[in-house]
N, C-alpha and C positions, 0 to 999 in steps of 0.2 A: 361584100361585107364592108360595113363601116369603119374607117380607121378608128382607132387606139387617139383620142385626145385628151386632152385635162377636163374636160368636160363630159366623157362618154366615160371614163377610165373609171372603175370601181375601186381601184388600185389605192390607198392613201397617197397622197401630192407626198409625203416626206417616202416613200419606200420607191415613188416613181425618183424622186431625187436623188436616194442612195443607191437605185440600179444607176441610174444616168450616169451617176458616180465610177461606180464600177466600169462602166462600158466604157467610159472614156480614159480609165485607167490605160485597162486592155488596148487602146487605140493611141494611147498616148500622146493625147492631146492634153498636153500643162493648162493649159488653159483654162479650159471647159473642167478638169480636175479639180483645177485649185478655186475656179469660182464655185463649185460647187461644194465642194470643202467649206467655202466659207458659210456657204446657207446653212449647212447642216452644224456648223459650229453655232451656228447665231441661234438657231432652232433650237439646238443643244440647251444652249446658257438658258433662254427663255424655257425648257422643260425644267431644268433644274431649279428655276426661280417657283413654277408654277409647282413643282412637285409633284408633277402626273405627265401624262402621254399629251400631246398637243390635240385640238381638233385640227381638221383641214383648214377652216376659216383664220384661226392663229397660225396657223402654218401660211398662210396666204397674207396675214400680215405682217409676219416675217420678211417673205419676199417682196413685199410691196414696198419696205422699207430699203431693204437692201437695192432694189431699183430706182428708187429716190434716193439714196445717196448714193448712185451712180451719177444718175441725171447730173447733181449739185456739182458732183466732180467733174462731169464734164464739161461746163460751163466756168469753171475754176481755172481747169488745164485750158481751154482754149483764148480766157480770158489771160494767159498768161504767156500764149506762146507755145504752147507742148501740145506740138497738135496728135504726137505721137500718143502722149498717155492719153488725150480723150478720144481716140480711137479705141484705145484697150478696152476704158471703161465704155466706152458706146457696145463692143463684142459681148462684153460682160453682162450688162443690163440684157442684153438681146437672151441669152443664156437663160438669165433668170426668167425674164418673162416669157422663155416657153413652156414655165410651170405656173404661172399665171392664169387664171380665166380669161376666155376673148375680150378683149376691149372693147369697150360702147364708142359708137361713133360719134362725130359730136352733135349730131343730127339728133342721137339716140337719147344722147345727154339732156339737151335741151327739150324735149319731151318730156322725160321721166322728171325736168327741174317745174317744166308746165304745170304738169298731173299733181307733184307735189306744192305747189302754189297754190292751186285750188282745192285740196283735199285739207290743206294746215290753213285755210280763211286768209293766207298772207299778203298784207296791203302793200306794203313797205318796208325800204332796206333795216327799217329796225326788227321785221320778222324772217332775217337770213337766217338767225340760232334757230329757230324753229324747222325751216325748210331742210336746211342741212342736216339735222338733226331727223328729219325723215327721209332723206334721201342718201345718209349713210349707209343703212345695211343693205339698199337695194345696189349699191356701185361697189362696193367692198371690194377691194381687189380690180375692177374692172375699168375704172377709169383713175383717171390722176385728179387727187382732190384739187387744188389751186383750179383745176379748167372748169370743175361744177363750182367752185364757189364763187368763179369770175359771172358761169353762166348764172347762177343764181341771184347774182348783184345786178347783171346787166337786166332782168326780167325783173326784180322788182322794182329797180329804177324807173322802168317801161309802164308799171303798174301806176 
């Protein structure tokens, strides 16, 4: 039988969340509690701004935020000395993205930036608003934008 992942799971990403929740109440892990707490707080605020149930996809850019400002902070903490706190945040980010979709390689990246160069006619770095703009809902959640819009500069510079 095939495991249970965020991509196999029929489950909504926010109810695998708030079992995850639970389970690590029970285990009593603070940790993995409280980072979860916070997703489902942030999820929270963004249902109540929206005034309705989240999809999965807003649910995943929920967390894709709250994993980019980990990232930020880790670079913050270590840029300052505290190697301890970007540890925490490195545990943290990890947490979150294992309600994440799998990540595109950067192999995968630079493919799917290919395919869209040539499907958007884009000659040059004044047509990255375009590319990026087709290649946003296919990475949504699965890659980290700064790396496609690096790869997307470096390929129409190339062009």
């Amino acid at each position: 039988m095939k495991p249970m992942t965020p991509e196999t799971d029929a489950t909504p990403r926010l109810e695998r969340i708030e079992s995850a929740m639970r389970d690590s109440m029970r285990a009593r892990d603070a940790q993995r509690t409280q980072t979860l707490r916070m997703a489902m707080a942030a999820a929270q605020n963004l249902r109540i701004a929206h005034g309705r149930d989240l999809t999965d996809d807003e649910v995943i850019d929920v967390l894709t935020k709250q994993v980019k400002q980990r990232r930020e902070s880790i670079a913050m903490y270590r840029d300052a000395g505290h190697e301890d706190r970007a540890t925490a945040e490195e545990q943290e980010a990890e947490i979150l993205a294992e309600f994440l979709p799998t990540q595109l390689m950067p192999e995968e990246i630079e493919a799917m930036v290919r395919a869209a160069i040539e499907e958007t006619g884009a000659t040059s770095p004044a047509d990255m608003g375009r590319v990026m703009g087709r290649m946003a809902p296919q990475i949504r959640g699965r890659a980290d934008g700064g790396l496609v819009s690096a790869t997307v500069r470096r390929l129409l510079a190339e062009a």
